[in-house]
N, C-alpha and C positions, 0 to 999 in steps of 0.2 A: 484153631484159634487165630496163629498168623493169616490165613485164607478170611474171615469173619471181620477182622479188624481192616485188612486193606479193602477188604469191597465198602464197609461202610465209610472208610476214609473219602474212596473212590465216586462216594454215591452223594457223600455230603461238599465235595470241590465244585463235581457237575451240577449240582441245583441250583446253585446260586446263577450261570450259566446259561442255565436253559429259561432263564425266568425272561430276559429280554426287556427292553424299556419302558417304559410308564408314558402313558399321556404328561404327568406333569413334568417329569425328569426332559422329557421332549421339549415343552414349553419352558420351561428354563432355558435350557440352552440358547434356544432359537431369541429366547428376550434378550439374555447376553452377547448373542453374536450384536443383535439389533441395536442393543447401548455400544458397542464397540466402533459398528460404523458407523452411527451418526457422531461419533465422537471424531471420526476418523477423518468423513466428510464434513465436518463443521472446521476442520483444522484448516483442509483446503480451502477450503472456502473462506478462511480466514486470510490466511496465507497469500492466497489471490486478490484478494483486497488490500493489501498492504502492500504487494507488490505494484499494482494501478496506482495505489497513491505516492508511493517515490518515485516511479516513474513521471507522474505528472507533476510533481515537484521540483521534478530533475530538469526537468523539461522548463519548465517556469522560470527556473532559477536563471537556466543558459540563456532563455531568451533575455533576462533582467540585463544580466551583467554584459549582453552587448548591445543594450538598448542604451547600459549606463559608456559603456565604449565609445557608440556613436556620437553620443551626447559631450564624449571629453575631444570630440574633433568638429564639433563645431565653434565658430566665435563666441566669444561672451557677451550676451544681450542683459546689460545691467537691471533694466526696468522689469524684463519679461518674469511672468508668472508660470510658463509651460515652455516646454522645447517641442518641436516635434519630433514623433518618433520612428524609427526608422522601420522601412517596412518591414512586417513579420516575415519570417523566409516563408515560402510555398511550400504543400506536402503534407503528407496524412500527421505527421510528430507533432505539426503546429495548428491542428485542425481547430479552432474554438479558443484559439488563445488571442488576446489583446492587451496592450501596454500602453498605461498612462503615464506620462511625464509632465513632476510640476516640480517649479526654482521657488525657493522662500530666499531672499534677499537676508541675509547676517548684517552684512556690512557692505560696503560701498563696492569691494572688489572681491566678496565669499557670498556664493550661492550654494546653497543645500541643495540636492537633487534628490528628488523622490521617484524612483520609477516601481510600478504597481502592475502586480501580472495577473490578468484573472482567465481564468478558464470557464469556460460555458456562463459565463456572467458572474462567477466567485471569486473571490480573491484569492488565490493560493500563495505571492510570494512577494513581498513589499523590502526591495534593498537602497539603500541611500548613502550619498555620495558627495564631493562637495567641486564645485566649481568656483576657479580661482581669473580674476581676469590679470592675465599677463601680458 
């Protein structure tokens, strides 16, 4: 009887075993792997786009702020509308980048500075500032 019970015990562990995988059991998984990396590589891909865009931000920003520099070393032109802007530095970091500078008159002796950064023809980064004539 002990002999009868363990061979069926034994017969009924290995069948399950020996059965081996299903066409669908397959196609499961393989859709699940496939929802995992696109999930995986859309992250990157995310990822990598918000990194380009703080960098060209960052980028934007530094040129502004010594565009807005250059602009507090030169004299104060009361009437003038624009300063000119100093040249961009050279080099792949500033490749497509341009700065506009314009003075809005306040008062007799306060001018607003606006300098305006755009990359490939967009605007990315707009800082202002104010000139005093002393």
């Amino acid at each position: 009887m002990r002999h009868n019970l363990r061979k069926s015990l034994k017969g009924s562990i290995f069948r399950g075993a020996e059965r081996g995988t299903t066409l669908v059991e397959t196609l499961v998984a393989v859709a699940l792997l496939g929802i995992i990396a696109c999930a995986f590589f859309g992250s990157l891909d995310t990822a990598a786009r918000a990194t380009w865009i703080a960098d060209e931000r960052t980028t934007a920003e530094s040129l502004a702020r010594s565009q807005l520099e250059h602009i507090k070393t030169l004299d104060y032109v009361g009437g003038t509308t624009q300063y000119p802007a100093a040249p961009v530095p050279s080099g792949e970091d500033y490749s497509f980048y341009s700065a506009n500078i314009t003075a809005e008159l306040l008062d007799d002796h306060i001018q607003k500075i606006t300098v305006t950064v755009k990359h490939s023809g967009n605007e990315v980064v707009t800082l202002e500032s104010y000139k005093v004539d002393r």
